[in-house]
N, C-alpha and C positions, 0 to 999 in steps of 0.2 A: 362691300368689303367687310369680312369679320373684325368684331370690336377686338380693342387689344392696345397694343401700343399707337402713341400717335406723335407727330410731328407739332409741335406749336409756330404759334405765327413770331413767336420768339428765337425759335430755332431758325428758321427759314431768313429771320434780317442777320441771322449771326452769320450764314451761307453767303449772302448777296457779298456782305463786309469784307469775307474775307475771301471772296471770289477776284476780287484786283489786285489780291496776293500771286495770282495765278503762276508770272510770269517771274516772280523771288525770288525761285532758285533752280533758273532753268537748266538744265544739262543736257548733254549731248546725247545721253543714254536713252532717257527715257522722256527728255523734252517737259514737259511740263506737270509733271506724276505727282512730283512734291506741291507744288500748289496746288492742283486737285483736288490731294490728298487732305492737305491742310483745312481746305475749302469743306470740305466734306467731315472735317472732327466734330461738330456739333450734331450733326445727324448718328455720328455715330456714338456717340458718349450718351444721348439721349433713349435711341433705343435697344443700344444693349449695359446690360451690367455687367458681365463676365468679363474679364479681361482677358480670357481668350477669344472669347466672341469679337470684344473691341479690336484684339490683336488681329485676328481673320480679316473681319473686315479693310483696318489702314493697310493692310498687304492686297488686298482684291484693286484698291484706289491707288497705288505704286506700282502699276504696272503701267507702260508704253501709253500718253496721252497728249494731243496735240491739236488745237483748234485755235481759232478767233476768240482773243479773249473776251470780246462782247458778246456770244454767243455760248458763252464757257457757262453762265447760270442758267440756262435752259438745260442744257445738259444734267449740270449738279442737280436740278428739279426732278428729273425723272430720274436719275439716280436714286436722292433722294424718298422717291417713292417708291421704287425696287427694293431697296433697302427695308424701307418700313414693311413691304408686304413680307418681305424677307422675315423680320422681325417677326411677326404674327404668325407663317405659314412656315412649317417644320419642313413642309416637303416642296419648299422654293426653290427653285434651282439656280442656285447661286453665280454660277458662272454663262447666267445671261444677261448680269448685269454689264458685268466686260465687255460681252457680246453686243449688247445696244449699244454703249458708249461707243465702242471701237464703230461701228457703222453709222453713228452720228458726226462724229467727230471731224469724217473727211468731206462729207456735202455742208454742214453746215460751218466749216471754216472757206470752202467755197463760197459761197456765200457773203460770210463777212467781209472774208479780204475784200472783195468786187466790191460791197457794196459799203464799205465802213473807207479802208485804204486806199483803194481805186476809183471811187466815187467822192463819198461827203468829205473825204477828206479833201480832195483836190478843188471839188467846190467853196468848200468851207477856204482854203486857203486863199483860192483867188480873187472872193468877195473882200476877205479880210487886209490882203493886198493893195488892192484897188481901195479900199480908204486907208492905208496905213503910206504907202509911197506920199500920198499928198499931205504926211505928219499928223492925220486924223488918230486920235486915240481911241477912238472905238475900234478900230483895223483890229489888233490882238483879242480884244473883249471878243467882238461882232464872231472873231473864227473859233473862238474856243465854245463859243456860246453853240454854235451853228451846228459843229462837232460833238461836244459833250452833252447836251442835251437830245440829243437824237439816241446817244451811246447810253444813257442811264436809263430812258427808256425802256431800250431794249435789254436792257440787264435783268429790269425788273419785273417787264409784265414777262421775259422770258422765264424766269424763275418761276414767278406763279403759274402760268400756262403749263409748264414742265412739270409740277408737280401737280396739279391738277388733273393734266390728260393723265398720269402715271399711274395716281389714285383709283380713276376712275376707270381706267381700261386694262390692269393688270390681270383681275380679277376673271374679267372675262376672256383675256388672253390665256390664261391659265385654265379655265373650265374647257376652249373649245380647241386646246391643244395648239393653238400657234403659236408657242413659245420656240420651238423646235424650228417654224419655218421663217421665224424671227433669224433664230440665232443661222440660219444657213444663207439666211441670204448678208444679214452682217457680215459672217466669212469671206461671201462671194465680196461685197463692197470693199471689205478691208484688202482680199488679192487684187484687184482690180487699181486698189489705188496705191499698191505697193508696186505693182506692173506700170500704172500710170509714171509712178515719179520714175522709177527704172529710165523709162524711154524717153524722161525730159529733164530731169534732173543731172543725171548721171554721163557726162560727156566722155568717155573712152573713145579712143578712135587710135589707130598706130599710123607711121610714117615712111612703113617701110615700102618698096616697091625696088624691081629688078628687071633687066633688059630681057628680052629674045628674041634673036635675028633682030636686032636693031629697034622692034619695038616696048614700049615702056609698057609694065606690067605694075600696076599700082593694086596691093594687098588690099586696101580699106575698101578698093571697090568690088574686087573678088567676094568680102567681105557683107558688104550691101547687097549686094544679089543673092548672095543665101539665108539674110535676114538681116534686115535691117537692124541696127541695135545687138548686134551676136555681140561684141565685146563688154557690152556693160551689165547683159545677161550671162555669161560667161561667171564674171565679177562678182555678180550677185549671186547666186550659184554656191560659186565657194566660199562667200563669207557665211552664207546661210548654213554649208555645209560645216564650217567651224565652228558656227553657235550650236548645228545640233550636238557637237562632239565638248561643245559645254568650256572653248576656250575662252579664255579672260577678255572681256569686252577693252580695258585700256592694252592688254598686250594685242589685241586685233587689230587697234586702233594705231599704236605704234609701228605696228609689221607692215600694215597697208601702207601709213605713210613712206617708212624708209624705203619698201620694196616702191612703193611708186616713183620717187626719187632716181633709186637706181636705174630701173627700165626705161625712165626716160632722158636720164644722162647717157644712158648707152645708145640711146634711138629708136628703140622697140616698140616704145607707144609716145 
């Protein structure tokens, strides 16, 4: 990596700090952008001066970001060192940083959930349990212990391993041209797991159905047979189609809820 700007080991504990800010001011919009961003103003106040540079930058980190917050300083790490190469190299191409984040962000919050919420958490509580019903005072200690020490860990060799690999393979991602097959297959991950929540997240389904010659004709199964999921693709569809035409995310928000309201006080869906 060419000399130039660099990152200190002072910077990087200001990131960890204030990476459990993460979740501070979560919104519906953009889910977790503000902490990110927040997470990320040491990195950026360090290698840029300009404040349009700096202004660039906390606009690139406000956009759309959502993971496991214990796995949130891995991320910041290679961030972090995208940034810095950014810093040094005129001809970075900046909107691969987005591009990495966005295709990290949806495996390895997979990940944490299972294995942070769906795992040591469940273990951690039942050990903590089983001495706490019998009035033991270690029960509370034993599960936070059990928990949060597994959780700091991973914050921290995540941070470092993050900006480490980032440092050290940018360079040569850059020289032999996969930045390109980076950013296309991040794309493919980030549709895939925007398709994904679609088909499990999103429950539409209607209630209508009508007789002929006496037998029952039920719509949502008409419905299933020409694709499973038609209604909530459908859904999705047209709100995409609203954002491309650039309407107001709270009036979207608004119109979905009342019109949802309506169509199924009438019986429609």
């Amino acid at each position: 990596m060419s000399e130039g700007k660099k990152l200190s080991k002072k910077d990087l504990q200001s990131v960890f700090w204030r990476s459990f800010a993460l979740q501070g001011a979560f919104n519906y919009e953009r889910m977790q952008n503000l902490g990110f961003c927040y997470t990320m103003i040491p990195v950026i106040k360090r290698l840029y001066e300009k404040e349009e540079e700096q202004a660039q930058a906390l606009k690139r980190h406000l956009e759309i970001f959502n993971t496991t917050p214990v796995v949130s300083p891995t991320i910041a790490g290679i961030s972090a060192a995208m940034e810095e190469q950014n810093a040094n190299n005129k001809d970075f191409d900046t909107g691969s940083i987005n591009a990495v984040k966005t295709a990290l962000m949806g495996p390895l919050a997979g990940i944490g959930d299972s294995l942070f919420w769906g795992t040591l958490r469940i273990i951690a509580a039942g050990i903590g349990i089983s001495f706490a019903e019998h009035g033991n005072l270690i029960g509370p200690i034993l599960f936070l212990l059990l928990y949060n020490v597994p959780n700091l860990l991973v914050r921290i060799f995540g941070l470092k391993f993050g900006y480490s690999v980032g440092v050290n393979s940018l360079e040569r991602i850059q020289k032999e041209g996969l930045m390109d097959k980076i950013m296309a297959m991040a794309t493919t991950v980030g549709l895939l797991v925007v398709g994904a929540m679609v088909a499990t997240m999103l429950n539409i389904t209607t209630p209508l159905k009508f007789s002929v010659n006496g037998a029952e004709v039920v719509i949502q199964d008409i419905l299933n047979q020409i694709l499973p999921n038609l209604l909530p693709i459908l859904v999705t569809f047209v709100v995409f189609w609203m954002i491309r035409k650039k309407v107001s995310i709270s009036k979207m928000t608004i119109a979905t809820i009342f019109i949802g309201i309506i169509i199924h006080w009438i019986g429609i869906l």
